[in-house]
N, CA, C and O of each residue as an XYZ file, in Angstrom:
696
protein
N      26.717    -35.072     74.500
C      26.205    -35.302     73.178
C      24.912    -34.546     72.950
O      24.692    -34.110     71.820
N      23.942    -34.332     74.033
C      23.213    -33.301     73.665
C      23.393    -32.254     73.224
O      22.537    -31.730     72.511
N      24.322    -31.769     73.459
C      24.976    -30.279     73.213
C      25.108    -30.525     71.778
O      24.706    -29.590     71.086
N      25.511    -31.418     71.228
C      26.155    -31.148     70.206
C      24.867    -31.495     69.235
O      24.636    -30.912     68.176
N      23.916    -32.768     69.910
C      23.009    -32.910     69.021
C      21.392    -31.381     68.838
O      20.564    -31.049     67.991
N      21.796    -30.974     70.198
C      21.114    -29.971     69.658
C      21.380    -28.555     68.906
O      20.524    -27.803     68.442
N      22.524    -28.421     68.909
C      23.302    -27.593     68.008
C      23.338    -28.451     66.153
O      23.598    -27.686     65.225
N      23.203    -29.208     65.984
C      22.910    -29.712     64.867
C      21.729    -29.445     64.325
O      21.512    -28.872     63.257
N      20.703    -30.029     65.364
C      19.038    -29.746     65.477
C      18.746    -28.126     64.867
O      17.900    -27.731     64.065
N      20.017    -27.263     65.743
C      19.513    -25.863     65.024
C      19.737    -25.561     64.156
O      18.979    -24.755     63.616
N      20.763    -25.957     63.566
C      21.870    -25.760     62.463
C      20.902    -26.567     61.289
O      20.497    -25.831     60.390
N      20.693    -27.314     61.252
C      19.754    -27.497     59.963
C      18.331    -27.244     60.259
O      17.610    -27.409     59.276
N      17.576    -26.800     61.613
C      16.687    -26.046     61.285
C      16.689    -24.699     60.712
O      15.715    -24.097     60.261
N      18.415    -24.130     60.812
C      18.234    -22.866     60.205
C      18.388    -22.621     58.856
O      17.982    -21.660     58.202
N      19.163    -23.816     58.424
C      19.094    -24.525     56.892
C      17.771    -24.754     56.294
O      17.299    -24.341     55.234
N      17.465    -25.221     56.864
C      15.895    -25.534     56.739
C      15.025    -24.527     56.490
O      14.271    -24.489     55.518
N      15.123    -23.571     57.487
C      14.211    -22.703     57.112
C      15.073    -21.268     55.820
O      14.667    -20.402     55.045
N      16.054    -21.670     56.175
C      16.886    -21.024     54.681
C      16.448    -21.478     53.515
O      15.948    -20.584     52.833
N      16.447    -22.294     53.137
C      16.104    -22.941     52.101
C      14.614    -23.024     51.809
O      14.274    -22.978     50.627
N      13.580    -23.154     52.865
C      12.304    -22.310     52.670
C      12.105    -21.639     51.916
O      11.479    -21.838     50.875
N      12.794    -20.335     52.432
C      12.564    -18.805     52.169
C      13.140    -18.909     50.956
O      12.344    -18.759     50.029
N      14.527    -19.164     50.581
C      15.173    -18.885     49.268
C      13.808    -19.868     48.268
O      13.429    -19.301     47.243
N      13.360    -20.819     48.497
C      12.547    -21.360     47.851
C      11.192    -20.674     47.390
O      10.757    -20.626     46.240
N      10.717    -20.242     48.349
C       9.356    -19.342     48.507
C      10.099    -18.323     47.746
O       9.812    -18.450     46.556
N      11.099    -17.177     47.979
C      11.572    -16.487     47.036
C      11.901    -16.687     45.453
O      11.770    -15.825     44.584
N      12.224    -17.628     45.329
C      12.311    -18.194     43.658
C      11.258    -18.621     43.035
O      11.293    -18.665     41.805
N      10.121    -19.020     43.724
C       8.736    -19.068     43.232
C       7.849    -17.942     42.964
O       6.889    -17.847     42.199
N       8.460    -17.000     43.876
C       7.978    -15.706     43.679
C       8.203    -15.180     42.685
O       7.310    -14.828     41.914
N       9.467    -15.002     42.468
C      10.219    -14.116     41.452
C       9.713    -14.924     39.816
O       9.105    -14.470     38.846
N      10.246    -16.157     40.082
C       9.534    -16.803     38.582
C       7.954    -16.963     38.444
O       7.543    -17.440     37.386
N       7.032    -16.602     39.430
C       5.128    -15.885     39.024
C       5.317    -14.897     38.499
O       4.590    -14.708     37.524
N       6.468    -13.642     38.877
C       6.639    -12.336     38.664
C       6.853    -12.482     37.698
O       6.053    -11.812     37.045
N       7.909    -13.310     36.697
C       8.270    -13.100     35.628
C       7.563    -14.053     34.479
O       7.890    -14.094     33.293
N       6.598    -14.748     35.067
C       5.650    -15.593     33.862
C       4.850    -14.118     33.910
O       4.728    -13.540     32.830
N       4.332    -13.520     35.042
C       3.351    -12.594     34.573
C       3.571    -11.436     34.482
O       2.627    -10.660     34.632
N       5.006    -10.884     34.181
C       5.169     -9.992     32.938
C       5.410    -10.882     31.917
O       4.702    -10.399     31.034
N       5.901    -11.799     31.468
C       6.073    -12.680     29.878
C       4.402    -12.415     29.384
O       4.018    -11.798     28.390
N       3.773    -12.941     30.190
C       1.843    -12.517     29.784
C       1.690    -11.547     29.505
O       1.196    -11.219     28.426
N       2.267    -10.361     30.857
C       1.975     -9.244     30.299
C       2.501     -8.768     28.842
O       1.897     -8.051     28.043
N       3.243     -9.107     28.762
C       3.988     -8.466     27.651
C       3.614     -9.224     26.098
O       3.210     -8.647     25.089
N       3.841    -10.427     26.244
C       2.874    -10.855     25.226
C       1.238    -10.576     24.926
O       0.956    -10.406     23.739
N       0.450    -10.533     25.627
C      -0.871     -9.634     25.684
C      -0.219     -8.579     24.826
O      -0.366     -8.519     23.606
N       0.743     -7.486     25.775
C       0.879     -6.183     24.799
C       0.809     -5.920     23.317
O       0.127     -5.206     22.582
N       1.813     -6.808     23.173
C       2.248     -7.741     21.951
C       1.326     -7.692     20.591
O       1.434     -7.144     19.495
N       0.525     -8.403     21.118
C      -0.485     -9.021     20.624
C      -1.783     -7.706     20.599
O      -2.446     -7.603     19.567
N      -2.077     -6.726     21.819
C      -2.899     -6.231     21.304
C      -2.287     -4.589     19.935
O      -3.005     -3.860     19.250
N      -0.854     -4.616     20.068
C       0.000     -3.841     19.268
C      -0.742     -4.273     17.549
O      -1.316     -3.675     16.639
N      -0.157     -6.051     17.949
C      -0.693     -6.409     15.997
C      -2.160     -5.901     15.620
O      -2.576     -5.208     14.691
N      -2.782     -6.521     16.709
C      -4.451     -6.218     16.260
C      -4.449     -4.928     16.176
O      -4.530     -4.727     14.965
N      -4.407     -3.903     16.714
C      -4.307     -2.520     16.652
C      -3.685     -2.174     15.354
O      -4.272     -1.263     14.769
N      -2.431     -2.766     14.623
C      -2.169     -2.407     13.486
C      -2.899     -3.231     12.525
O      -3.268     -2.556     11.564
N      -3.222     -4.424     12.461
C      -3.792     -5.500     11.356
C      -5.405     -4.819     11.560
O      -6.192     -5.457     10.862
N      -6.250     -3.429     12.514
C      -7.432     -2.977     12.212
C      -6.748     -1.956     11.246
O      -6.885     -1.864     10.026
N      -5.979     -1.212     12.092
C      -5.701      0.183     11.370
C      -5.229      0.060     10.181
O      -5.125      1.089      9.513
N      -4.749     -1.450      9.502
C      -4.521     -1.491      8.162
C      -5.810     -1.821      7.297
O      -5.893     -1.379      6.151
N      -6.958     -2.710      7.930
C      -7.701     -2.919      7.505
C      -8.813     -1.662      7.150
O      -9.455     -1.687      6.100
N      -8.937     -0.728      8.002
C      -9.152      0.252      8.196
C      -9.117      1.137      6.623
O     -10.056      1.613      5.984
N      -7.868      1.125      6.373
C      -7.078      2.372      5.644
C      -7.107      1.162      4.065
O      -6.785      1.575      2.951
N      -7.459      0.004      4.275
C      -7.728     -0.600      3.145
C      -9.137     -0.634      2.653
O      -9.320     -0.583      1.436
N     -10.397     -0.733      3.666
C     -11.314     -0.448      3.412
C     -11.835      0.865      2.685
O     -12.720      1.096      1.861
N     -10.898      1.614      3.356
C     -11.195      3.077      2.990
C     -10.771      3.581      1.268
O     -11.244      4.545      0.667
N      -9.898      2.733      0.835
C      -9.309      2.766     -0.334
C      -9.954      2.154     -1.338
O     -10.156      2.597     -2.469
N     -10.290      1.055     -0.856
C     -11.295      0.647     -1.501
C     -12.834      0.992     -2.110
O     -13.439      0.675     -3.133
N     -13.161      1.889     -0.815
C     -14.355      2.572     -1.023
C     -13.999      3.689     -2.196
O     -14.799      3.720     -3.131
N     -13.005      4.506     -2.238
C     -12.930      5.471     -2.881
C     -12.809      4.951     -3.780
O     -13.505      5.542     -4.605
N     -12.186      3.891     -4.363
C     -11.932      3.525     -5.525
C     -13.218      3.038     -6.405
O     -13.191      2.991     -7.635
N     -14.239      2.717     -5.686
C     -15.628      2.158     -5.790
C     -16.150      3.496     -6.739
O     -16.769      3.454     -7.803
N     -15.708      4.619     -6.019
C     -17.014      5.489     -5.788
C     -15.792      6.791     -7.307
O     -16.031      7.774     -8.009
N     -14.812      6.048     -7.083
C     -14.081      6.729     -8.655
C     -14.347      6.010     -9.876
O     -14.397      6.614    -10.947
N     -14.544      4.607     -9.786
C     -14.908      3.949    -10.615
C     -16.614      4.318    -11.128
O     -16.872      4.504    -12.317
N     -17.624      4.381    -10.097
C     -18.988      4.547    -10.444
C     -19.109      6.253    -10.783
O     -20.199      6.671    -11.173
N     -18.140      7.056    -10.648
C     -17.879      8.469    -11.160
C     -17.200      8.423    -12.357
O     -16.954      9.579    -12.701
N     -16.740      7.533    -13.235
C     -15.829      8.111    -14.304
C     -16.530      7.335    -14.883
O     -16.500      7.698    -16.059
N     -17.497      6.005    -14.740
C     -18.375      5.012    -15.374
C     -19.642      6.089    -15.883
O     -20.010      5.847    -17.032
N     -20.221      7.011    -15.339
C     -21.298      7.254    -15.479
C     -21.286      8.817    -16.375
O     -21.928      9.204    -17.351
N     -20.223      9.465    -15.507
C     -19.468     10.706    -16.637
C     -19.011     10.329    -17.630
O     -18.797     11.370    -18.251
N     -18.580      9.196    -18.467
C     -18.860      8.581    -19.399
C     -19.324      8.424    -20.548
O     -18.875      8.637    -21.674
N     -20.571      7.901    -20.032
C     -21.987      7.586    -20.672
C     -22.312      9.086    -20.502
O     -23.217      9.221    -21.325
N     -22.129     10.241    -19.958
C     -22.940     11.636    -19.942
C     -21.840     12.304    -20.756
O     -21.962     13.523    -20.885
N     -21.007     11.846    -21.208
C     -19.581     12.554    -22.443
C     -20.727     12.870    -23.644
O     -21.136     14.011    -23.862
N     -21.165     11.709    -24.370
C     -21.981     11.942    -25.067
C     -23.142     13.274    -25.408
O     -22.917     14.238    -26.139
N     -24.034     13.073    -24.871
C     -24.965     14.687    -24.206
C     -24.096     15.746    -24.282
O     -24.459     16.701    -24.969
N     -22.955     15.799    -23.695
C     -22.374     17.049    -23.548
C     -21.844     16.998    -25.003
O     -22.394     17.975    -25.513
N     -21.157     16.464    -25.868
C     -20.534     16.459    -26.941
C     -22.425     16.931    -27.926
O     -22.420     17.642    -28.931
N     -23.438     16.489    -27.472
C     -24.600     16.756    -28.475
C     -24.833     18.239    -28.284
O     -24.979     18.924    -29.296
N     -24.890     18.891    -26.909
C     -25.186     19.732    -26.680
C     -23.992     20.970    -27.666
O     -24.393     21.758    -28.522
N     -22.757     20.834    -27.289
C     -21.728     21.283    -28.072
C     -22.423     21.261    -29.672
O     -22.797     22.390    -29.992
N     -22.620     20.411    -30.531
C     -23.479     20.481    -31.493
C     -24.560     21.615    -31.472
O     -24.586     22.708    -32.038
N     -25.323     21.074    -30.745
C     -26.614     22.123    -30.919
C     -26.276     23.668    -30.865
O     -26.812     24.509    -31.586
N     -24.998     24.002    -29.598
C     -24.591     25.248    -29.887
C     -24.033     25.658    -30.947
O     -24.232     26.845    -31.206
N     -23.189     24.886    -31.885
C     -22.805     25.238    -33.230
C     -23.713     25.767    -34.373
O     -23.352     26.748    -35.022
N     -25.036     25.050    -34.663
C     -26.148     25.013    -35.494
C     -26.572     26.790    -34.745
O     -26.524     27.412    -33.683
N     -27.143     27.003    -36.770
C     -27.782     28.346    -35.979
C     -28.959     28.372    -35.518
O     -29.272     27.338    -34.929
N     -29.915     29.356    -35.575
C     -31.067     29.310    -34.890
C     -30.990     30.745    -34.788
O     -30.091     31.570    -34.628
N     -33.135     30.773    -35.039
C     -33.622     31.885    -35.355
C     -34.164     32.201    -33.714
O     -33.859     33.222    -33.099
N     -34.871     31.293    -33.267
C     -35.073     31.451    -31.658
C     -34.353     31.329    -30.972
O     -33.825     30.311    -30.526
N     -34.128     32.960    -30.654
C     -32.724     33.328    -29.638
C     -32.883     32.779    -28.454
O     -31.821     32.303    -28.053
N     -34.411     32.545    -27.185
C     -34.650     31.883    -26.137
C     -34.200     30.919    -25.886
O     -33.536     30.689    -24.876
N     -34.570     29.872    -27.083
C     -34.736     28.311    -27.253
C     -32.864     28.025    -27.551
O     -32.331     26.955    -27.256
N     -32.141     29.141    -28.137
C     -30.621     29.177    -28.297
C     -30.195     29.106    -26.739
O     -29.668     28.111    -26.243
N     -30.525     30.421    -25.955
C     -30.270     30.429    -24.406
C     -30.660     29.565    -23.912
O     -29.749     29.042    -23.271
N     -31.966     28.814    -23.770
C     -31.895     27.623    -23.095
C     -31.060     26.517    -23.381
O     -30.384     25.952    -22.521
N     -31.089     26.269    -24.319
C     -29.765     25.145    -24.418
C     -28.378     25.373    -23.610
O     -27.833     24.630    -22.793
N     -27.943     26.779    -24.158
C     -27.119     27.405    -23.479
C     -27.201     27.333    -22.155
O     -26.026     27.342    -21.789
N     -27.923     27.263    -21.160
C     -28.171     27.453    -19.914
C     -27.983     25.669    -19.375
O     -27.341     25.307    -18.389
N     -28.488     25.067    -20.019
C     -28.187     23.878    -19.638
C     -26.720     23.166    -19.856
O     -26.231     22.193    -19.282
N     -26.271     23.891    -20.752
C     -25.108     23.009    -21.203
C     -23.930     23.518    -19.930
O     -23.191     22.816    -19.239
N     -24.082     24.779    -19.955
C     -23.211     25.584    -18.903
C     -23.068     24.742    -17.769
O     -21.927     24.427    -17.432
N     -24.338     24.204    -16.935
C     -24.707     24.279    -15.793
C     -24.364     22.557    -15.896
O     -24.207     21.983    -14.818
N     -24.254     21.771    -17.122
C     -24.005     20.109    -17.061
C     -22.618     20.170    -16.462
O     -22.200     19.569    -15.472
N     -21.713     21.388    -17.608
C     -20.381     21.673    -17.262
C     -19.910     22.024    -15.334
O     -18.841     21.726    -14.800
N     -20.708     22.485    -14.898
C     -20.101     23.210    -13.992
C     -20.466     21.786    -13.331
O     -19.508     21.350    -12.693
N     -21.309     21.160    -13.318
C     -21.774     19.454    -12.488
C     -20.435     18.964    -12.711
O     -19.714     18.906    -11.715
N     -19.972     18.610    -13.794
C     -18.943     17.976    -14.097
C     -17.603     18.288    -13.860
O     -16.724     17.434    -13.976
N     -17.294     19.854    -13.424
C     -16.123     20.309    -12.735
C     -16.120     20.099    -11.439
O     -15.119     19.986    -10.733
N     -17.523     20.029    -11.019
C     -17.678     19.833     -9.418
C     -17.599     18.495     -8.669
O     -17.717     18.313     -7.458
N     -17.279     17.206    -10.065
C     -16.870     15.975     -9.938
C     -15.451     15.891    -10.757
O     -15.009     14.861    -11.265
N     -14.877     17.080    -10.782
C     -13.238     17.191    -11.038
C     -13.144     16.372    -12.206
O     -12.311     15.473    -12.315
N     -14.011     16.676    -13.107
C     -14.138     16.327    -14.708
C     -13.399     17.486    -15.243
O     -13.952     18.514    -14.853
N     -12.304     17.749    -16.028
C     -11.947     18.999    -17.058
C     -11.788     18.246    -18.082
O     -11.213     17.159    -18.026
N     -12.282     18.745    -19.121
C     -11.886     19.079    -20.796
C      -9.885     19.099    -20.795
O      -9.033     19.851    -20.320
N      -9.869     17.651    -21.717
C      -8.321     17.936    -22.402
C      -7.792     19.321    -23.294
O      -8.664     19.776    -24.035
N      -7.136     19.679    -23.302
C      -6.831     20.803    -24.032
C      -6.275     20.531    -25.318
O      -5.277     19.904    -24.962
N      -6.212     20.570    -26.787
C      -5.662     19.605    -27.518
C      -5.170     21.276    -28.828
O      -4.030     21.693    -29.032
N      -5.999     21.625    -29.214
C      -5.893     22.534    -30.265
C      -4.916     23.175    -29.935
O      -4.762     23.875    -28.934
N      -4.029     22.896    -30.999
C      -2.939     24.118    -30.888
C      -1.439     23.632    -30.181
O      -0.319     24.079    -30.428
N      -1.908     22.362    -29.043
C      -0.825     21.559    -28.403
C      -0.024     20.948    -29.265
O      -0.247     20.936    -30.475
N       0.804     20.486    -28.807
C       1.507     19.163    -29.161
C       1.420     17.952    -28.909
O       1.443     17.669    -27.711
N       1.316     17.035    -29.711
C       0.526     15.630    -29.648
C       0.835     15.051    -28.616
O       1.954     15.343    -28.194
N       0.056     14.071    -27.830
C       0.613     13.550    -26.359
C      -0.200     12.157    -26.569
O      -1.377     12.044    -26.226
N       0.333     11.408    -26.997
C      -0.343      9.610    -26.681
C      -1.001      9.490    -25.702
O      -2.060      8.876    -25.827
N      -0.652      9.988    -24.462
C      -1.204      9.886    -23.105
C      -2.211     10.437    -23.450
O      -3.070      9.933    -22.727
N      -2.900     11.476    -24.378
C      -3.864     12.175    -24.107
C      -4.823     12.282    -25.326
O      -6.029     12.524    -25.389
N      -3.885     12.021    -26.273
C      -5.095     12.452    -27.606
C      -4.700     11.212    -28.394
O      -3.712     10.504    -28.200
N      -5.940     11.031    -29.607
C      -6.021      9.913    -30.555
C      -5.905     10.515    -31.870
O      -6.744     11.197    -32.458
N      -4.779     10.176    -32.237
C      -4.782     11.070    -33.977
C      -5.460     10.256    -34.644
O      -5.137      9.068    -34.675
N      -6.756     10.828    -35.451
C      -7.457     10.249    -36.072
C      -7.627     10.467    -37.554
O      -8.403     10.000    -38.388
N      -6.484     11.471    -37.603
C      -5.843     12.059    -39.480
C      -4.813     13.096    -39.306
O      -4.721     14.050    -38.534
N      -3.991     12.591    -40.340
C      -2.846     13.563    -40.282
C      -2.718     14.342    -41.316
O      -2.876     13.601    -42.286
N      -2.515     15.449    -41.694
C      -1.942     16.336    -42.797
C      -1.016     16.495    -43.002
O      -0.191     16.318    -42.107
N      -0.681     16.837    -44.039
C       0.788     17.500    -44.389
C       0.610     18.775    -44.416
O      -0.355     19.195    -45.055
N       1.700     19.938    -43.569
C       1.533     21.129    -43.488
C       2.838     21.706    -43.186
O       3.354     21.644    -42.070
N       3.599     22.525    -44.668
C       4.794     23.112    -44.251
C       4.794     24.215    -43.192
O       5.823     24.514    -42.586
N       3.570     24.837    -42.975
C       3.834     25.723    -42.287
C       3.600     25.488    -40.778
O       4.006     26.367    -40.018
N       3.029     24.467    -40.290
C       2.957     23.983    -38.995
C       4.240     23.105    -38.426
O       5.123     22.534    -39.065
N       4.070     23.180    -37.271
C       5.051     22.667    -36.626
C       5.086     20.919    -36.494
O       4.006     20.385    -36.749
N       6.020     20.164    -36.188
C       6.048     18.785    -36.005
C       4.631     18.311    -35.235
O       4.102     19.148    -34.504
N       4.093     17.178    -35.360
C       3.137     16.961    -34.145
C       2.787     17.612    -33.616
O       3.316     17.779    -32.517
N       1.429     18.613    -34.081
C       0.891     19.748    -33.753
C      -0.319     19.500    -33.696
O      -0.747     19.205    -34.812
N      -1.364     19.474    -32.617
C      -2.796     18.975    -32.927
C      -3.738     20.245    -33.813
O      -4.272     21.192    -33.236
N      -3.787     20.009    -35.303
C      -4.456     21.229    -35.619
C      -6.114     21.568    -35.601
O      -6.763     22.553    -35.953
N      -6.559     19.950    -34.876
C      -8.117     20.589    -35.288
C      -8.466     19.406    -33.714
O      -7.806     18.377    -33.570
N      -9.492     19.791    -32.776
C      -9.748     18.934    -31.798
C     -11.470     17.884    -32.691
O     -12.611     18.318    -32.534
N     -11.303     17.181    -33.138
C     -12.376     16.760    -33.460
C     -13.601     16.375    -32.313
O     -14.791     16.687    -32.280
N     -12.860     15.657    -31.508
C     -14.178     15.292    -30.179
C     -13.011     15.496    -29.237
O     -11.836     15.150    -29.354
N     -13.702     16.212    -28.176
C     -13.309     17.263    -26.824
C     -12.510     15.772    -26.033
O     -13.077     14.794    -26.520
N     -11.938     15.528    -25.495
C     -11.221     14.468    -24.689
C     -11.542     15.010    -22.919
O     -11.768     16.207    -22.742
N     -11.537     14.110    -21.777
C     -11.611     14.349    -20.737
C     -10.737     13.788    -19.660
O     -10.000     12.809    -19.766
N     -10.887     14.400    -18.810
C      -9.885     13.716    -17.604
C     -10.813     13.989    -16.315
O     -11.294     15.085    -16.028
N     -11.013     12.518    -15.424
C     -11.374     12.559    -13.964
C      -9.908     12.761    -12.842
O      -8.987     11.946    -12.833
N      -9.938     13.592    -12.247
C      -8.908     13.361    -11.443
C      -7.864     12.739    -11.899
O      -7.592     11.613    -11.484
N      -6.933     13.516    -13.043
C      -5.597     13.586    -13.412
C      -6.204     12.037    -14.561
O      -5.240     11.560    -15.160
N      -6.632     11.806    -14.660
C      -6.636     10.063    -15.360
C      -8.091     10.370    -16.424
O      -9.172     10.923    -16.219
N      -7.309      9.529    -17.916
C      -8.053      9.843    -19.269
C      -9.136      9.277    -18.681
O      -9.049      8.372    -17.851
N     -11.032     10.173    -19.391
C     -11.548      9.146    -19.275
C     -12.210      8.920    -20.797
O     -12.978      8.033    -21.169
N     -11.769      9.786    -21.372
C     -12.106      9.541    -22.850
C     -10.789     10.257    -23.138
O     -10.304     10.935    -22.233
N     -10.027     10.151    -24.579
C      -9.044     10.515    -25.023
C      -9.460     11.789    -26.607
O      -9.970     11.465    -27.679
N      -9.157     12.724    -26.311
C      -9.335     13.506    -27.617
C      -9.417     13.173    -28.749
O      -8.372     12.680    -29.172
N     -10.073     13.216    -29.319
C      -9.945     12.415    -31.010
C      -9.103     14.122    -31.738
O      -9.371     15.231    -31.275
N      -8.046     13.863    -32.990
C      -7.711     14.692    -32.764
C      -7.080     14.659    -34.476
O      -6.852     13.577    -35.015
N      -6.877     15.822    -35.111
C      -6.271     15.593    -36.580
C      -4.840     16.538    -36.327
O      -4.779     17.693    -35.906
N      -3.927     15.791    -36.662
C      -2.273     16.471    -36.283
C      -1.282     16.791    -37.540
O      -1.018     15.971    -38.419
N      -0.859     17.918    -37.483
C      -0.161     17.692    -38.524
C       1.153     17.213    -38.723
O       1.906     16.763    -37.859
N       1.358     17.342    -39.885
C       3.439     16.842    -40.389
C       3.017     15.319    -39.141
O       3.873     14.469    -38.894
């Protein structure tokens, strides 16, 4: 009976230590795989933040411009005026040719400020009427003109970057 009881003795010590190892092995493998699940959630997670900056980012940035288009078409504006006086003053005659050039010199040089903030002058005389762009402010009757024809630009109209910021005042005919 020894024989047999120590052949048992081994036989589930080798069970025994089977079941160890397969144990110690399955604890292993499931640390391994909580800590890629971490890893990977971490990833995860630093993916969103990386996009929820880079959106914030590209929203801030839109915002700013929009700030800085708004305080540009607000203030070119209020300077429509001046330029529409100056236009005046060049019309009127005048005996002092200097005092003519200086005006002249300034008005030029408001203009070229104002192209260099992508301000242009609507084009209206001579066009064809565009709602988007001009304000008929009298109409004629004229057989010899064409349908909706702007025949006279009364006040110059403008555009900031593709968008009205004053609209042409404008007399159209037929």
């Amino acid at each position: 009976m020894e024989e047999k009881e120590i052949k048992d003795q081994v036989q589930n010590e080798t069970v025994e230590e089977v079941t160890v190892e397969e144990v110690k092995e399955e604890a292993q493998e499931e640390a391994v795989e909580e800590v890629k699940s971490a890893v990977d959630e971490n990833i995860e997670r630093l993916q969103r933040l990386m996009a929820e900056f880079d959106n914030y980012r590209k929203r801030t940035e839109k915002e700013k411009q929009n700030i800085y288009d708004l305080a540009v078409s607000t203030t070119v504006t209020e300077l429509l005026g001046t330029v529409d006086n100056f236009e005046r003053a060049l019309k009127q005659e005048t005996t002092d040719k200097s005092f003519y050039e200086g005006v002249s010199m300034i008005y030029r040089q408001l203009l070229t400020v104002l192209e260099k903030l992508n301000v242009t002058p609507i084009e209206a005389a001579g066009k064809t009427f565009d709602p988007d762009y001009h304000n008929a402010v009298l109409h004629i009757e004229d057989d010899t003109l064409e349908e909706n024809i702007v025949v006279e630009e009364l006040q110059k109209g403008y555009l900031y970057k593709e968008k009205v910021i004053r609209y042409s005042m404008v007399k159209v005919a037929n």
